[in-house]
One Martini backbone bead per residue (centre of mass of N, CA, C, O) as a GRO file, in nm:
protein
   68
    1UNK     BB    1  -3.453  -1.768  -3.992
    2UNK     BB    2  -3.262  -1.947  -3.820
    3UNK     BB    3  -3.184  -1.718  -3.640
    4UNK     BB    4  -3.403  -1.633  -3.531
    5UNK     BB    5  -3.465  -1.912  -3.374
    6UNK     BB    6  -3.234  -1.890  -3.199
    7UNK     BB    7  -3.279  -1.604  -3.067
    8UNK     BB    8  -3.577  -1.706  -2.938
    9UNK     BB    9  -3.440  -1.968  -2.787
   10UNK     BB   10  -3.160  -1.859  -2.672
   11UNK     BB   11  -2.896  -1.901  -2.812
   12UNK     BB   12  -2.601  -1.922  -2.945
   13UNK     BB   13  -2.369  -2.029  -3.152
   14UNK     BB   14  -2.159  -2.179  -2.993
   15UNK     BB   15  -2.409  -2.390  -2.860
   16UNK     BB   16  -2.515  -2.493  -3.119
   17UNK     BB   17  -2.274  -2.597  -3.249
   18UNK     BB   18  -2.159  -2.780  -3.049
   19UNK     BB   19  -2.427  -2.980  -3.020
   20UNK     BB   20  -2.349  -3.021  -3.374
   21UNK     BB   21  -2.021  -3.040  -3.417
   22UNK     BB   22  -1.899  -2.771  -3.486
   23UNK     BB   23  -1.806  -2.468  -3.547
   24UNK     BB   24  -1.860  -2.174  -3.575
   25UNK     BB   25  -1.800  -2.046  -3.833
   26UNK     BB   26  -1.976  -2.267  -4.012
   27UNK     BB   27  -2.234  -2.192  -3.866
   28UNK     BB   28  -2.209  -1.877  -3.951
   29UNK     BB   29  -2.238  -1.925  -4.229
   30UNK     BB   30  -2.490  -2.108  -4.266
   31UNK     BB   31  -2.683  -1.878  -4.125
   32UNK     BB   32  -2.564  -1.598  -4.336
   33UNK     BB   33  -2.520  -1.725  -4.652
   34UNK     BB   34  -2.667  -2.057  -4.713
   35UNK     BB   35  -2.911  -2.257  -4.610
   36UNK     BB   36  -2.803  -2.469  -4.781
   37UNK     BB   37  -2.537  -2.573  -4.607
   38UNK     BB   38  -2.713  -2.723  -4.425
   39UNK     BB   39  -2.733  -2.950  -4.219
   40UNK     BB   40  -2.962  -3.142  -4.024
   41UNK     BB   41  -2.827  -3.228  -3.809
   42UNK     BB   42  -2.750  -2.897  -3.745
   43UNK     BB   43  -3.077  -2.873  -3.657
   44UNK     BB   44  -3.132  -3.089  -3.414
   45UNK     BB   45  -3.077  -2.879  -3.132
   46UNK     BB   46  -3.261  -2.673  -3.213
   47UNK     BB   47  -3.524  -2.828  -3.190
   48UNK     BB   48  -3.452  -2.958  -2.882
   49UNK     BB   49  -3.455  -2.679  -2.738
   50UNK     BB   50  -3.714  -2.594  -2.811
   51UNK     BB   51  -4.015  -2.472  -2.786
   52UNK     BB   52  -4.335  -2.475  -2.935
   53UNK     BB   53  -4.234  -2.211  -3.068
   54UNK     BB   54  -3.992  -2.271  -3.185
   55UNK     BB   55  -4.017  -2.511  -3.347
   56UNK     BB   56  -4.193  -2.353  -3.537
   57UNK     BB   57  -3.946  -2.203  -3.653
   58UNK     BB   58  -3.802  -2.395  -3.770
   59UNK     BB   59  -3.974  -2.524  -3.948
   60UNK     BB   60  -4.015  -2.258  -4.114
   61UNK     BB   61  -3.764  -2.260  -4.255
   62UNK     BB   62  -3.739  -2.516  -4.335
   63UNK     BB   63  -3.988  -2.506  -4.556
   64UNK     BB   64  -3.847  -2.261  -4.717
   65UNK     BB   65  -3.638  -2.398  -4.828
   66UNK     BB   66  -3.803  -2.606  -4.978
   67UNK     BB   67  -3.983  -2.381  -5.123
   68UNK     BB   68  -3.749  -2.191  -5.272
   0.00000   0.00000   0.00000
């Protein structure tokens, strides 16, 4: 869901990542291997760039994460 949301954002790794102040290789490990790895931290960039629709899909990943 994250991944989704980042490229509905319109971000690349590269973007979102360096925002978030981590590698590439670490954003795309944490997004495709176990969102579990995720800090919010690295999440706060993502929801900052996005529009009021981006906003809602990334808050529905974070929520899915904790309902999990």
């Amino acid at each position: 869901l994250f991944c989704g949301a980042r490229k509905a954002i319109g971000l690349s790794t590269s973007a979102v990542s360096q925002m978030a102040g981590v590698s590439d290789k670490a954003y795309s490990t944490h997004e495709n291997e176990s969102n579990e790895m995720f800090r919010l931290q690295e999440l706060k960039p993502l929801y900052r760039s996005a529009d009021e629709q981006g906003k809602k899909l990334v808050m529905n990943a974070i929520e899915q994460f904790f309902l999990s």
